[in-house]
CHARMM internal coordinates of N, CA and C (Angstrom, degrees):
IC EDIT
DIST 1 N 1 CA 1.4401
DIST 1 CA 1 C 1.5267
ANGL 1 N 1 CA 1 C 108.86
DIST 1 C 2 N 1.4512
ANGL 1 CA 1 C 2 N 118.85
DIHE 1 N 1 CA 1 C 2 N 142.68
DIST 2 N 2 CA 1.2116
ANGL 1 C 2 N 2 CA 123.89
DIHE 1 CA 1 C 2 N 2 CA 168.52
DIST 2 CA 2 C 1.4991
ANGL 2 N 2 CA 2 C 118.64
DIHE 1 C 2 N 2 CA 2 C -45.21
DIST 2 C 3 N 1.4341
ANGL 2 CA 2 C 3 N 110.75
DIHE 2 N 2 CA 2 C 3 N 150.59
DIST 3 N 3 CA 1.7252
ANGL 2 C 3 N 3 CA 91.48
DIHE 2 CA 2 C 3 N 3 CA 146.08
DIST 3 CA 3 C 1.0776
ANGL 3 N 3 CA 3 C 143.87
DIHE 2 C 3 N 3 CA 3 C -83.81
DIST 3 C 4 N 1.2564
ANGL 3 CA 3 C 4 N 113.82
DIHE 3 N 3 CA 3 C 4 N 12.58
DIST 4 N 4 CA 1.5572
ANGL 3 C 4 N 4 CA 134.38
DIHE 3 CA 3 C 4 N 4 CA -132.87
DIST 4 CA 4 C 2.1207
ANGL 4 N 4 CA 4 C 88.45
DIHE 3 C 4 N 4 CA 4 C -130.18
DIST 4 C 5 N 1.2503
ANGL 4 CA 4 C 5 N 80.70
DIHE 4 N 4 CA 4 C 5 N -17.14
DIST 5 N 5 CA 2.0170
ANGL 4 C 5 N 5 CA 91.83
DIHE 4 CA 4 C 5 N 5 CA -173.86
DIST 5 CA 5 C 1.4234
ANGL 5 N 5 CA 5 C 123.37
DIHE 4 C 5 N 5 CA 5 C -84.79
DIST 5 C 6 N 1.0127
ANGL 5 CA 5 C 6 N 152.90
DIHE 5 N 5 CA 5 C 6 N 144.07
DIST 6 N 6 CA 1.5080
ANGL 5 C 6 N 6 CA 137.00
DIHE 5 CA 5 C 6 N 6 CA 166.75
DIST 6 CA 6 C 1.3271
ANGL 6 N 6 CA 6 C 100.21
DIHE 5 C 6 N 6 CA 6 C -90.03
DIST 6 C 7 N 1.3137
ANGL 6 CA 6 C 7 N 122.96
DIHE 6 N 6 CA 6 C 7 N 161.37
DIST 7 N 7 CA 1.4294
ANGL 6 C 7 N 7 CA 128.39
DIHE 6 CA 6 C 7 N 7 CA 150.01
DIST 7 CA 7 C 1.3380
ANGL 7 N 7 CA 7 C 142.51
DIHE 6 C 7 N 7 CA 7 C -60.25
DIST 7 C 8 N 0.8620
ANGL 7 CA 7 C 8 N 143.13
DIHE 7 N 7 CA 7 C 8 N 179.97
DIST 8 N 8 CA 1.6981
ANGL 7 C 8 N 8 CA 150.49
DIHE 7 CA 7 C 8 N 8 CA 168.83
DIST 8 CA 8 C 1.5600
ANGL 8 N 8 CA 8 C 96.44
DIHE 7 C 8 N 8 CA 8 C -36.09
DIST 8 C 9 N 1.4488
ANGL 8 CA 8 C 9 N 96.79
DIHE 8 N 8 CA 8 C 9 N -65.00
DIST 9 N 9 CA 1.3999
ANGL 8 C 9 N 9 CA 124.34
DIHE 8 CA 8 C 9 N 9 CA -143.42
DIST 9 CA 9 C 1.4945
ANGL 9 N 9 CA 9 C 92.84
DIHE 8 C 9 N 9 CA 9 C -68.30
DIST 9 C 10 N 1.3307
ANGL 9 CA 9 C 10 N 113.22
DIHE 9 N 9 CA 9 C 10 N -75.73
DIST 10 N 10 CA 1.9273
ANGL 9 C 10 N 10 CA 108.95
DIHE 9 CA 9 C 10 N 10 CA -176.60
DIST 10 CA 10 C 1.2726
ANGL 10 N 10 CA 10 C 103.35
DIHE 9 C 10 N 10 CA 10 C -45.73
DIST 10 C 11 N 1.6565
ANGL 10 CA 10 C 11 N 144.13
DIHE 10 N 10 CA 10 C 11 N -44.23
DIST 11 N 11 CA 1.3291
ANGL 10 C 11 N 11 CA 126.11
DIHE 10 CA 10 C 11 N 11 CA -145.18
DIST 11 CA 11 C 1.6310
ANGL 11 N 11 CA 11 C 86.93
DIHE 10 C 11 N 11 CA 11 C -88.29
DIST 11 C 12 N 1.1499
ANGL 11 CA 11 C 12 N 137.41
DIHE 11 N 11 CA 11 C 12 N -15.21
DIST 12 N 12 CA 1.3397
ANGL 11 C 12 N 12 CA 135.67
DIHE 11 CA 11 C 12 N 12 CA 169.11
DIST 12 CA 12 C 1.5144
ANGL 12 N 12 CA 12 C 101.58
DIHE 11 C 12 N 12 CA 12 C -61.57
DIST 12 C 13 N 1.5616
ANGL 12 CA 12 C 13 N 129.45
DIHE 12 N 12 CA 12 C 13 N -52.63
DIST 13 N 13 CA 1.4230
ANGL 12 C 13 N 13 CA 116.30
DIHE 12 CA 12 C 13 N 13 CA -172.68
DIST 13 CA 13 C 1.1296
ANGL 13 N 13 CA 13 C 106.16
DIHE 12 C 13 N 13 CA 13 C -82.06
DIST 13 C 14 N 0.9943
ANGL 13 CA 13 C 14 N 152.17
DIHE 13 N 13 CA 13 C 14 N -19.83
DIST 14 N 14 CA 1.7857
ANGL 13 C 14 N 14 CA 149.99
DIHE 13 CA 13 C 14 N 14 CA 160.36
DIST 14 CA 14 C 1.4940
ANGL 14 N 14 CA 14 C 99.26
DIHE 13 C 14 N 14 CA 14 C -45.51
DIST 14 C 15 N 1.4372
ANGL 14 CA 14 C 15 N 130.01
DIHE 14 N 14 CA 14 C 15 N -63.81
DIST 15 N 15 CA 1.0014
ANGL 14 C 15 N 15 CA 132.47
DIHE 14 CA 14 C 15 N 15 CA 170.51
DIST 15 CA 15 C 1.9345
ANGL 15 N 15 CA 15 C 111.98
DIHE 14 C 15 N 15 CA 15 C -42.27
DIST 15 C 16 N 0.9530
ANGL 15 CA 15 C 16 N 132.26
DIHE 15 N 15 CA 15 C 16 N -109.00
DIST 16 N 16 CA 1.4623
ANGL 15 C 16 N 16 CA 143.91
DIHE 15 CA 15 C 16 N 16 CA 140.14
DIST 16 CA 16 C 2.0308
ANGL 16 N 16 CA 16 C 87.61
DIHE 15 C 16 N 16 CA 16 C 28.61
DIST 16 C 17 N 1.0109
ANGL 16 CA 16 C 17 N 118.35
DIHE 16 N 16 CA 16 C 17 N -93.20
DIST 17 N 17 CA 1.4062
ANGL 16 C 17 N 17 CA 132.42
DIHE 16 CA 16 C 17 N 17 CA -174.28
DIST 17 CA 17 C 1.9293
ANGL 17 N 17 CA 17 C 106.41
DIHE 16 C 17 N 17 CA 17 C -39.56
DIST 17 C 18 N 1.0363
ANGL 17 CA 17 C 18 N 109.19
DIHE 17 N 17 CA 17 C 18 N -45.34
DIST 18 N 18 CA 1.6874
ANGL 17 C 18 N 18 CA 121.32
DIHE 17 CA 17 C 18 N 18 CA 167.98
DIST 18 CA 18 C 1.2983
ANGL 18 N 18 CA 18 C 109.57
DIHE 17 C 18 N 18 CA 18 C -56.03
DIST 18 C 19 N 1.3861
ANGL 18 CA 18 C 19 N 115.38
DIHE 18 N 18 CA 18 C 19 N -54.69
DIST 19 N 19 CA 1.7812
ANGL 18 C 19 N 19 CA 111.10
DIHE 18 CA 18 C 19 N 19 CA 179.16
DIST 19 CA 19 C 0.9488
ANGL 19 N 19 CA 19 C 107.39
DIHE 18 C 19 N 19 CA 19 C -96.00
DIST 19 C 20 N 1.0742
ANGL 19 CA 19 C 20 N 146.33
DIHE 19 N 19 CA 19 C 20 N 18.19
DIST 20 N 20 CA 1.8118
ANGL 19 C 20 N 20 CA 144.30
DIHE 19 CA 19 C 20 N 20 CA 133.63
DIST 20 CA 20 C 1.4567
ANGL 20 N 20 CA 20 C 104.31
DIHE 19 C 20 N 20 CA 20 C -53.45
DIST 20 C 21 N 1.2037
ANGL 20 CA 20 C 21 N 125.93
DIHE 20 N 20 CA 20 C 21 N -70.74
DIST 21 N 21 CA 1.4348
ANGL 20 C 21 N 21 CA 144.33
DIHE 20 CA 20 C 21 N 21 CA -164.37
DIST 21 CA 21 C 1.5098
ANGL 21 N 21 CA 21 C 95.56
DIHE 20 C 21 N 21 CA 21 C -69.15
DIST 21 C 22 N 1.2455
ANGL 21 CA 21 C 22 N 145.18
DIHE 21 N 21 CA 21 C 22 N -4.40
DIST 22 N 22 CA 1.1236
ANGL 21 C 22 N 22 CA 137.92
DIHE 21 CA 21 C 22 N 22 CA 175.76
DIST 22 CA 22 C 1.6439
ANGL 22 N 22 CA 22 C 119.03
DIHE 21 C 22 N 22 CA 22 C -131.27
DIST 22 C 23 N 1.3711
ANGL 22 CA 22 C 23 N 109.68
DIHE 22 N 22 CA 22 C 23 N 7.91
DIST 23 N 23 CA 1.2331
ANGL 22 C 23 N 23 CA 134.51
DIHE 22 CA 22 C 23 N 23 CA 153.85
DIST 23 CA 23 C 1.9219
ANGL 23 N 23 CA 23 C 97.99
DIHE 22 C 23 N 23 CA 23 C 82.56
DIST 23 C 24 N 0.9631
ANGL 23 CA 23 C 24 N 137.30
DIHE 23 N 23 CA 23 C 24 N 48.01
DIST 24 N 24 CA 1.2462
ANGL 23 C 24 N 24 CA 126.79
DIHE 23 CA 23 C 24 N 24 CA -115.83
DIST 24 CA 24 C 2.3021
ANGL 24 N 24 CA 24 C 73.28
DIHE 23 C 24 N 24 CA 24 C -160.98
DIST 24 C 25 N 1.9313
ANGL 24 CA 24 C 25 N 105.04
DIHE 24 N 24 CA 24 C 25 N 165.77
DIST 25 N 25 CA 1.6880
ANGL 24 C 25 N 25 CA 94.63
DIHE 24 CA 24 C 25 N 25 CA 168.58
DIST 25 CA 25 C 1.1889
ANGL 25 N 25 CA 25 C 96.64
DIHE 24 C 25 N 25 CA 25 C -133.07
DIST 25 C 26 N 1.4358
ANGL 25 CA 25 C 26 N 136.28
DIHE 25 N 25 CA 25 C 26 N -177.07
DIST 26 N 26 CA 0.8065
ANGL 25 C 26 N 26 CA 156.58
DIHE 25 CA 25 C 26 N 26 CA -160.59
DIST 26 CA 26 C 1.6675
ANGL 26 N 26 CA 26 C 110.44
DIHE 25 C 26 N 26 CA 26 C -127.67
DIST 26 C 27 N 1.4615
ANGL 26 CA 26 C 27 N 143.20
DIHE 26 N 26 CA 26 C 27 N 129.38
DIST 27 N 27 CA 1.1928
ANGL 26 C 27 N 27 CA 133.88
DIHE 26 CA 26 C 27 N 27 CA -157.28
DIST 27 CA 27 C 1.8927
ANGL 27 N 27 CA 27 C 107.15
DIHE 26 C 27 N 27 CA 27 C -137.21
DIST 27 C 28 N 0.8478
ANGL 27 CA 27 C 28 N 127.31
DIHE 27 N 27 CA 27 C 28 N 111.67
DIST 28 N 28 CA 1.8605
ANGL 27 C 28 N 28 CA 118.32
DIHE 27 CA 27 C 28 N 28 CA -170.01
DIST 28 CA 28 C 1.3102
ANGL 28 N 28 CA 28 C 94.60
DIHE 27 C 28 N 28 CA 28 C -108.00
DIST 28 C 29 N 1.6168
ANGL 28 CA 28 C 29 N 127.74
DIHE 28 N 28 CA 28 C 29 N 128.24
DIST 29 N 29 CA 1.1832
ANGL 28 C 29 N 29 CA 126.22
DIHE 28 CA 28 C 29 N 29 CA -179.39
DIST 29 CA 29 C 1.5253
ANGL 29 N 29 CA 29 C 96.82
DIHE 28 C 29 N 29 CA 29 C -139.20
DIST 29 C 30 N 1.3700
ANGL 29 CA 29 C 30 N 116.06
DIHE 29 N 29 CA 29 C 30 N 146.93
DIST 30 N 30 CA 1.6362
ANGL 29 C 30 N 30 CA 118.94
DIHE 29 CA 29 C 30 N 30 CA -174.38
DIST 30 CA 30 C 1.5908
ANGL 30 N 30 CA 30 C 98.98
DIHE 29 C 30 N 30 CA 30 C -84.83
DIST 30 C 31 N 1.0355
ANGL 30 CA 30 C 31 N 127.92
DIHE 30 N 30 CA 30 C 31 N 121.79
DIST 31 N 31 CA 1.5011
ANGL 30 C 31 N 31 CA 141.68
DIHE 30 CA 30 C 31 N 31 CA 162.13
DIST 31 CA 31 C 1.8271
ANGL 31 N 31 CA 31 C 118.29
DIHE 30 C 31 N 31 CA 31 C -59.83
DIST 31 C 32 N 1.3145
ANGL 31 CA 31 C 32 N 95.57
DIHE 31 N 31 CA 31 C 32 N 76.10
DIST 32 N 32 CA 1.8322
ANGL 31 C 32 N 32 CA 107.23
DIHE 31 CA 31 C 32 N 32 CA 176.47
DIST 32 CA 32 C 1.4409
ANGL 32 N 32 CA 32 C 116.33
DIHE 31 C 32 N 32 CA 32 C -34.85
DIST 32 C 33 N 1.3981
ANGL 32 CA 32 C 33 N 101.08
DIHE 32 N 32 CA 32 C 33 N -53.05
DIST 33 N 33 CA 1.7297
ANGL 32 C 33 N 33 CA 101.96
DIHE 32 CA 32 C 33 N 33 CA -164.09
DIST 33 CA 33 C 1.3598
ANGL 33 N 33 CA 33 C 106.84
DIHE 32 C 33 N 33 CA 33 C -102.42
DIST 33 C 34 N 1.3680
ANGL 33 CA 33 C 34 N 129.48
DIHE 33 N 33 CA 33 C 34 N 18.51
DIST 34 N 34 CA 1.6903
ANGL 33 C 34 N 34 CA 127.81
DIHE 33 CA 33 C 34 N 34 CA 160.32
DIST 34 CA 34 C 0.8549
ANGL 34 N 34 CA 34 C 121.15
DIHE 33 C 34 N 34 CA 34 C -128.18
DIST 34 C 35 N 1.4924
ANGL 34 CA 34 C 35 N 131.37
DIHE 34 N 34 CA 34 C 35 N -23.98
DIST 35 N 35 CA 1.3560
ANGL 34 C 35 N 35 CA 146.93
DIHE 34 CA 34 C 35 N 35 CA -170.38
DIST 35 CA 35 C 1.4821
ANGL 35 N 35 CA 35 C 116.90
DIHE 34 C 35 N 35 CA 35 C 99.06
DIST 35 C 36 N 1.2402
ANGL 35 CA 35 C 36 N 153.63
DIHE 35 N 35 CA 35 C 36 N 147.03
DIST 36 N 36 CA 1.0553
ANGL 35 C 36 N 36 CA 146.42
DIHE 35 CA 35 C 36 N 36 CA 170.72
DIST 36 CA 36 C 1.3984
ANGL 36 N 36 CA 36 C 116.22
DIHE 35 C 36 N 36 CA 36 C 104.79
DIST 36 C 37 N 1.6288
ANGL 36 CA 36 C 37 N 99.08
DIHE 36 N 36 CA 36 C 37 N -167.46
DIST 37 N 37 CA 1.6080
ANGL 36 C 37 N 37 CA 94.66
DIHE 36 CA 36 C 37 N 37 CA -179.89
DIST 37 CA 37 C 1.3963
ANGL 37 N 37 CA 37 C 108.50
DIHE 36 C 37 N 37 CA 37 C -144.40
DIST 37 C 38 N 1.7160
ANGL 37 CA 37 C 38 N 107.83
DIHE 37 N 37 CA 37 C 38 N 122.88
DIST 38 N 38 CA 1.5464
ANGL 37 C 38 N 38 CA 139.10
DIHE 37 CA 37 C 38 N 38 CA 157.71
DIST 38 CA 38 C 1.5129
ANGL 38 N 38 CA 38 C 96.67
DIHE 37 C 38 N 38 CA 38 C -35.31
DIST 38 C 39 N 1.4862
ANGL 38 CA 38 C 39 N 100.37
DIHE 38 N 38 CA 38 C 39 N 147.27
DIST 39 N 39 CA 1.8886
ANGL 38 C 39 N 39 CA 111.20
DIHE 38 CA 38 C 39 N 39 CA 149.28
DIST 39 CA 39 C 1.3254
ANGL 39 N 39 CA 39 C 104.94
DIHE 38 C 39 N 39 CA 39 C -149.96
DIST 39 C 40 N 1.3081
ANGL 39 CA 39 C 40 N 103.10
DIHE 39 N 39 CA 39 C 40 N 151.70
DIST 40 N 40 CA 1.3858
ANGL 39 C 40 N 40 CA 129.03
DIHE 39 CA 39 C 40 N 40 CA -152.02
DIST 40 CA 40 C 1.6052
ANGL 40 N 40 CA 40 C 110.69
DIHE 39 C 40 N 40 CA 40 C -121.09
DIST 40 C 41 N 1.7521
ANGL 40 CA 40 C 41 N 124.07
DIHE 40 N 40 CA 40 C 41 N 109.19
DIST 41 N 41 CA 1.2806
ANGL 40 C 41 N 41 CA 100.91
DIHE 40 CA 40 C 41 N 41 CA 171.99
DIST 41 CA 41 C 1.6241
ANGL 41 N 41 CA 41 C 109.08
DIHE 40 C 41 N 41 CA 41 C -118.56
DIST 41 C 42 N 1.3040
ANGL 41 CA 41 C 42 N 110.68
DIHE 41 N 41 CA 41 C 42 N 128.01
DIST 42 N 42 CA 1.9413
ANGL 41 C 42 N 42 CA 106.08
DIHE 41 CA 41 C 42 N 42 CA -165.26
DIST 42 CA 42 C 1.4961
ANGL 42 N 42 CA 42 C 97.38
DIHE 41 C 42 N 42 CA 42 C -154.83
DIST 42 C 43 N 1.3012
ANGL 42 CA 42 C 43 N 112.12
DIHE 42 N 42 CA 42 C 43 N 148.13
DIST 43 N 43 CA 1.4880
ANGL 42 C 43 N 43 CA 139.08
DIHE 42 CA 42 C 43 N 43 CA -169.55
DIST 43 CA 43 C 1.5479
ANGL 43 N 43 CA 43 C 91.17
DIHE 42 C 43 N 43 CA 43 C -40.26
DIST 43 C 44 N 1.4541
ANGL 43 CA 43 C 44 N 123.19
DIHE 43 N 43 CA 43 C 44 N 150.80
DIST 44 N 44 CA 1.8150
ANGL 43 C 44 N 44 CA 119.80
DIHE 43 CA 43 C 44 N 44 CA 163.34
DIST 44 CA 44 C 1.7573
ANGL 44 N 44 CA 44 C 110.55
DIHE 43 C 44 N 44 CA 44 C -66.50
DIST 44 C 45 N 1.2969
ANGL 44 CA 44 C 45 N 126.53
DIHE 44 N 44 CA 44 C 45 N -42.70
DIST 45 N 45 CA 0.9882
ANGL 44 C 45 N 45 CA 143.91
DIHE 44 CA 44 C 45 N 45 CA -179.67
DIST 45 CA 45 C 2.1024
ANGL 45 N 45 CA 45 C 110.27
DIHE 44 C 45 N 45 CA 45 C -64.71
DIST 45 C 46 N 1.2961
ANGL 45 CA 45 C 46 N 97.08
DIHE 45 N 45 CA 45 C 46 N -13.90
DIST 46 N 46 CA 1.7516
ANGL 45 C 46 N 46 CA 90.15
DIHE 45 CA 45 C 46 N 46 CA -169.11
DIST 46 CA 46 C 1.8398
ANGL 46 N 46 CA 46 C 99.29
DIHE 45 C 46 N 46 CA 46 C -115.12
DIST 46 C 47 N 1.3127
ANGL 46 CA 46 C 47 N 123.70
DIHE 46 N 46 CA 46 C 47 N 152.82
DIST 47 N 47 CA 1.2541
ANGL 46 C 47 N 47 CA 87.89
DIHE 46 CA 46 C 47 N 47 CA 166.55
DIST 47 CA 47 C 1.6631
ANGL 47 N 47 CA 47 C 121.11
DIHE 46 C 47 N 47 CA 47 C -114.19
DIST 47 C 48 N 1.2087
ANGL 47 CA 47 C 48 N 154.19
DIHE 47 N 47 CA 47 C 48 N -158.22
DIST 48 N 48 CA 1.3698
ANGL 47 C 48 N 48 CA 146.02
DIHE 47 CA 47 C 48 N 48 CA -128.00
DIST 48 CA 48 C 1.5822
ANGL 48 N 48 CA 48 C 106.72
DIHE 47 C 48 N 48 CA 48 C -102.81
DIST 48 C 49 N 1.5742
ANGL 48 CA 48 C 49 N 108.36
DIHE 48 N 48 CA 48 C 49 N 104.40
DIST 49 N 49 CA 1.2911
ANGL 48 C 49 N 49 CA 104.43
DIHE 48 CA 48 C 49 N 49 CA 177.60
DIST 49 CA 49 C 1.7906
ANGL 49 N 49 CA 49 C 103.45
DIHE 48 C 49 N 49 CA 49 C -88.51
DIST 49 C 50 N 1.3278
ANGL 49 CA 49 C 50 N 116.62
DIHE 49 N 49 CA 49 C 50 N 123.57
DIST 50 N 50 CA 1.6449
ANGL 49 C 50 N 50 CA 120.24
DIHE 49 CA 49 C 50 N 50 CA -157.28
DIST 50 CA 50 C 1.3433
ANGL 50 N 50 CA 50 C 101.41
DIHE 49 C 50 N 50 CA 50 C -71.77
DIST 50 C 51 N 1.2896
ANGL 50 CA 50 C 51 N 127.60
DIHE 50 N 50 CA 50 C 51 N -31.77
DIST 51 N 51 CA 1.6730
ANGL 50 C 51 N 51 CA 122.27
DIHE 50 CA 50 C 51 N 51 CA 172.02
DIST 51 CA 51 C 1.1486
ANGL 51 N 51 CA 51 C 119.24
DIHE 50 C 51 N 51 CA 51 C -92.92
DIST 51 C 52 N 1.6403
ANGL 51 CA 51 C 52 N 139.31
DIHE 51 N 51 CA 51 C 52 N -37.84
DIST 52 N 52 CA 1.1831
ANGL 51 C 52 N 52 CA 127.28
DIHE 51 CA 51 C 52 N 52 CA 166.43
DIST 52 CA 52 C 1.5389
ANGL 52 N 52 CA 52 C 101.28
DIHE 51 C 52 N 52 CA 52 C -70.90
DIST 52 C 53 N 1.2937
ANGL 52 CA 52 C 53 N 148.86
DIHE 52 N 52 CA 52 C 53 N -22.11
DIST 53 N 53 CA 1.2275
ANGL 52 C 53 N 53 CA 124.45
DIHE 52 CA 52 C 53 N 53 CA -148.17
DIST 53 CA 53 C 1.6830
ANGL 53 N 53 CA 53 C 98.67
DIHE 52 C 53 N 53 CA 53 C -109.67
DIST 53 C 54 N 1.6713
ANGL 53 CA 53 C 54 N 125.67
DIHE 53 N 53 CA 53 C 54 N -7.99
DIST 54 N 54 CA 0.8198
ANGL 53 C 54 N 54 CA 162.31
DIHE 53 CA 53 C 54 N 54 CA -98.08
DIST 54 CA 54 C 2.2025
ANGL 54 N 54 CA 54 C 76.41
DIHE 53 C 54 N 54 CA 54 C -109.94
DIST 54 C 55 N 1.7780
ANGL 54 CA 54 C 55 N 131.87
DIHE 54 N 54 CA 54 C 55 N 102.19
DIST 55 N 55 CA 1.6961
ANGL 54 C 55 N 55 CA 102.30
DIHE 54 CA 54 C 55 N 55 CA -169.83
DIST 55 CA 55 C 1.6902
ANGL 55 N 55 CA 55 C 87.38
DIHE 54 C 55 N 55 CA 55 C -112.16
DIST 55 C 56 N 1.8779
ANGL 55 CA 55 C 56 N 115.55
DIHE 55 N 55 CA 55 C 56 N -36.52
DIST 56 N 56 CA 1.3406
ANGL 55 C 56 N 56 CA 107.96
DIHE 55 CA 55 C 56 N 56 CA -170.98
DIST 56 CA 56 C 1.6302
ANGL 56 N 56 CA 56 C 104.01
DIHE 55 C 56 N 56 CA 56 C -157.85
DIST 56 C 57 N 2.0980
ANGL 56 CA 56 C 57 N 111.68
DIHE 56 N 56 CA 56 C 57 N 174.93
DIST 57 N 57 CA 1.0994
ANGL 56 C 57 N 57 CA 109.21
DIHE 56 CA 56 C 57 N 57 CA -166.46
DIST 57 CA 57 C 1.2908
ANGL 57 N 57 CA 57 C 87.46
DIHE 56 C 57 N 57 CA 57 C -135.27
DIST 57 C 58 N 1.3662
ANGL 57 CA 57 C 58 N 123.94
DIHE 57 N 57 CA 57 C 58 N 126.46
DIST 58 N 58 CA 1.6353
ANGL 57 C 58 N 58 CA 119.55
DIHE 57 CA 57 C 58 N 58 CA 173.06
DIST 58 CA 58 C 2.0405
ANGL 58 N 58 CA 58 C 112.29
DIHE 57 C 58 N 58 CA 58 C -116.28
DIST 58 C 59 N 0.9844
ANGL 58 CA 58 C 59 N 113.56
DIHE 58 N 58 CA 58 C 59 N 131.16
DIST 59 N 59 CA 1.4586
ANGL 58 C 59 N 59 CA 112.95
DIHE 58 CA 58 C 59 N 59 CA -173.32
DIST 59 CA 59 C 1.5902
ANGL 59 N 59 CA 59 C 99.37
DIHE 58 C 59 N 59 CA 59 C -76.82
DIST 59 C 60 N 1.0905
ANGL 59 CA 59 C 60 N 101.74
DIHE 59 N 59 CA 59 C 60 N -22.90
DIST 60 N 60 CA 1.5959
ANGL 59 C 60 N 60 CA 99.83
DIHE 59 CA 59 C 60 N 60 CA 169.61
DIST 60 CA 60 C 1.7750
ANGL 60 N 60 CA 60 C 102.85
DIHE 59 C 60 N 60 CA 60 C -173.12
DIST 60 C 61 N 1.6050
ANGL 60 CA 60 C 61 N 78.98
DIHE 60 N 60 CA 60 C 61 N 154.63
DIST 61 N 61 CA 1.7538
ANGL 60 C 61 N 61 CA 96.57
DIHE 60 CA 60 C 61 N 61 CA -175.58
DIST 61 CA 61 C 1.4399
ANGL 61 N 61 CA 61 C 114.19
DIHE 60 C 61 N 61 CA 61 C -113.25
DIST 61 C 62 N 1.1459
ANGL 61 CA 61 C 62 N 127.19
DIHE 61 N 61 CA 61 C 62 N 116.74
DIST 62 N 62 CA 1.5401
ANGL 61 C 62 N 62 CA 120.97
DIHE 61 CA 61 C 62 N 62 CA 165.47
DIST 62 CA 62 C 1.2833
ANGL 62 N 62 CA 62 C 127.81
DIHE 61 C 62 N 62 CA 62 C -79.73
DIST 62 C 63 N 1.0488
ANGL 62 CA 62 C 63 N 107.09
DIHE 62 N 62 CA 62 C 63 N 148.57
DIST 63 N 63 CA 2.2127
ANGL 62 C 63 N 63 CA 100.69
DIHE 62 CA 62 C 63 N 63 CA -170.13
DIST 63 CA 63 C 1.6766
ANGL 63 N 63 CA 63 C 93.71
DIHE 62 C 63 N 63 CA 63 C -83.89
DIST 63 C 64 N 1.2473
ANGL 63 CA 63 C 64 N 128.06
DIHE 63 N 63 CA 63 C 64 N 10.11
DIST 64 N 64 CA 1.9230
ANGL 63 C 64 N 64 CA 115.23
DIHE 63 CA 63 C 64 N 64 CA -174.73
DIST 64 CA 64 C 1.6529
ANGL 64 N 64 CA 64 C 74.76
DIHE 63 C 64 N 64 CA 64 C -150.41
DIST 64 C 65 N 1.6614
ANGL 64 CA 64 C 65 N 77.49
DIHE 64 N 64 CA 64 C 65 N 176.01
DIST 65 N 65 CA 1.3301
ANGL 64 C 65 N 65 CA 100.48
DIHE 64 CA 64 C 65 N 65 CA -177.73
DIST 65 CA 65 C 1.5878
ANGL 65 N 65 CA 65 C 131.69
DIHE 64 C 65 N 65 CA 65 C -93.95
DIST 65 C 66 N 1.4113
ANGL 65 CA 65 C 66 N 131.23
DIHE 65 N 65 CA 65 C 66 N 105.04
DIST 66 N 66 CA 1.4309
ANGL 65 C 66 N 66 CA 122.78
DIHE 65 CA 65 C 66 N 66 CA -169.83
DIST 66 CA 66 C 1.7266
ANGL 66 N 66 CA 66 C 145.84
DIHE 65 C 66 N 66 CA 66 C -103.52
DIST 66 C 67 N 2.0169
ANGL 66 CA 66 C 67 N 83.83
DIHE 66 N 66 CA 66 C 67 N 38.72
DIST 67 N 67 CA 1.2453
ANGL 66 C 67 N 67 CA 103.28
DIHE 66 CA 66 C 67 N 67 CA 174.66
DIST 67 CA 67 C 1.6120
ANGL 67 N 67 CA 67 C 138.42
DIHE 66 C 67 N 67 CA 67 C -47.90
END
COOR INIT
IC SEED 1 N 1 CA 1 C
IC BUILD
């Protein structure tokens, strides 16, 4: 990885931190038919439209950070 890159893990809380401030949730769902994992950012009140709500795709997620 670059140094210049964030990880899984931070570009997940950048995300997370964005729909805080916009009152908005955050949704992690395992991706069956590609591998990996979808994220989801959509109103609390609405539930997950997969293409509009559609923020990132991670081939893998780490629970810490691996900057």
């Amino acid at each position: 990885m670059s140094e210049l890159t964030l990880c899984n893990h931070c570009s997940l809380q950048i995300i997370k931190r964005r729909a805080k401030k916009e009152s908005k949730e955050v949704t992690i769902i395992k991706n069956i038919e590609h591998g990996g994992t979808d994220v989801y950012v959509h109103s609390k009140s609405e539930s997950i439209d997969k293409e509009k709500d559609f923020a990132a795709w991670f081939m893998e997620l780490s629970s810490r950070c691996c900057c």
